[in-house]
PATOR-715394 format. One record per residue (C-alpha): residue in three letters; x, y, z. Coordinates in pm, 1 decimal. Each point is the difference from the previous one (the first is absolute). Layout:
% residues N
+-----+----------+----------+----------+
:   r :       c1 :       c2 :       c3 :
+-----+----------+----------+----------+
: ALA :        X :        Y :        Z :
...
+-----+----------+----------+----------+
This chain:
% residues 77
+-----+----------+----------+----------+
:   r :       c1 :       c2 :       c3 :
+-----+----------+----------+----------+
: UNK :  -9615.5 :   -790.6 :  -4485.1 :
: UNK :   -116.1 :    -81.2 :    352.8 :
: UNK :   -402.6 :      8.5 :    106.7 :
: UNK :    -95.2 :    300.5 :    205.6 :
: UNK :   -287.7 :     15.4 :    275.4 :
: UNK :   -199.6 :    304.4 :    -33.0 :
: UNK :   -266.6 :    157.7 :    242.0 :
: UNK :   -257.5 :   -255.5 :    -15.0 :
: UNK :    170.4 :   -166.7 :    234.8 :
: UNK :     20.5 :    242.9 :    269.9 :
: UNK :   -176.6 :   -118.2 :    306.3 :
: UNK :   -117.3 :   -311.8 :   -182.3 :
: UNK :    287.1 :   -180.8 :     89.1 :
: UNK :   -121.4 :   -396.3 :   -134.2 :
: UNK :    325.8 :   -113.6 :    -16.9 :
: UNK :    -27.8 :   -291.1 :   -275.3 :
: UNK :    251.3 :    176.0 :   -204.4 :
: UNK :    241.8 :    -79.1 :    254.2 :
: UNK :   -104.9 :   -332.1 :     42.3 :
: UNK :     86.7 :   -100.5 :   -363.4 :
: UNK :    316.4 :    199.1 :    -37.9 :
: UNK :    298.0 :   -273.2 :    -81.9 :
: UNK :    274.0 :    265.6 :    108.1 :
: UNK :   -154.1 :    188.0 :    308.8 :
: UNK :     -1.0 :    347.0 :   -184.4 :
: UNK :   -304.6 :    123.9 :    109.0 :
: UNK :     -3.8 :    150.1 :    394.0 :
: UNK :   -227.3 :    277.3 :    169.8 :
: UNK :    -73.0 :    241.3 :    313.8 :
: UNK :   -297.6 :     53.5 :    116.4 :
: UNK :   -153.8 :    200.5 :   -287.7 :
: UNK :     52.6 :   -244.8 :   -279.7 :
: UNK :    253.2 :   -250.7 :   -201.5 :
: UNK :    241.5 :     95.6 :   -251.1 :
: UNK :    227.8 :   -157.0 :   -219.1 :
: UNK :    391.4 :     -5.2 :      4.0 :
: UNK :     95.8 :     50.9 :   -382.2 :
: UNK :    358.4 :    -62.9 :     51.0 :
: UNK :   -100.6 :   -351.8 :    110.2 :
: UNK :   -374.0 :    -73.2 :   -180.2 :
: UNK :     78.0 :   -299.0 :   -301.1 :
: UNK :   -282.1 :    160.1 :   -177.6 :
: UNK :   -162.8 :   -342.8 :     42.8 :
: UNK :   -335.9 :    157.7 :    -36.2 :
: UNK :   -159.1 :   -245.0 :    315.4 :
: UNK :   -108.7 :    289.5 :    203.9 :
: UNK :   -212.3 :    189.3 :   -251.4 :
: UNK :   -269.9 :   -242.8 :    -85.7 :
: UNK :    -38.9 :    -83.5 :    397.9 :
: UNK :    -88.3 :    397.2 :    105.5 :
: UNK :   -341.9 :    -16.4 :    101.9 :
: UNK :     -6.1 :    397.7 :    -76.7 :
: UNK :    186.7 :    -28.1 :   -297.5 :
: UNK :    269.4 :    262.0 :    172.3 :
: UNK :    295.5 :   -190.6 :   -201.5 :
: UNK :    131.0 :     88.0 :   -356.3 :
: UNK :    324.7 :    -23.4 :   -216.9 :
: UNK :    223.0 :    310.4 :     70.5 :
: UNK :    -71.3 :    118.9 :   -377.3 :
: UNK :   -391.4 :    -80.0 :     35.7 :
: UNK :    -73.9 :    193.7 :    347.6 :
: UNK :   -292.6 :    284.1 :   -112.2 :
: UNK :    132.4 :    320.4 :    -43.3 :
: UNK :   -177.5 :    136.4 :    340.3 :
: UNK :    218.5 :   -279.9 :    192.7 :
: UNK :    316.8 :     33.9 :   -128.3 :
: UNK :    100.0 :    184.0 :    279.8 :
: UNK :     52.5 :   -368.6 :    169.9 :
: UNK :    239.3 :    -79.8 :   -142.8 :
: UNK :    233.9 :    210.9 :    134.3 :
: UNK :   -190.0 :    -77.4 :    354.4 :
: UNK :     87.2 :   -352.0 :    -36.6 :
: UNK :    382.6 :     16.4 :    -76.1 :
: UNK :     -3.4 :    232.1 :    260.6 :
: UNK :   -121.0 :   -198.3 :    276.0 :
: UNK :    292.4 :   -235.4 :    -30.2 :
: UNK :    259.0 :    261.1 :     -4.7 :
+-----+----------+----------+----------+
């Protein structure tokens, strides 16, 4: 199960998730950063580096984000 960025993100843009990715799975626009799940390792490095905590295991994002989920997969479509 990949890791999902949800809206805590938007506009904050830090970008040390990126930074630490090992496969380059995580790329943005100019709202905020999302996660490819087809090609995340489920490594875990990005969550514990989110200065707004905006990252979470696909089966732990709150019930009030889940909706990013979909929003990520669909950016890389």
């Amino acid at each position: 199960m990949a890791f999902v960025i949800t809206s805590a993100c938007k506009d904050e843009k830090a970008a040390e998730c990126v930074e630490v990715c090992p496969v380059d799975c995580i790329h943005g626009d100019e709202v905020m950063y999302y996660i490819d799940p087809d090609t995340c390792i489920e490594c875990g490095a990005c969550e514990p580096v989110c200065p707004v905590e905006a990252i979470y295991e696909e089966d732990m994002v709150p019930e009030e984000e889940k909706e990013y989920i979909q929003i990520n997969a669909n950016f890389f479509k």
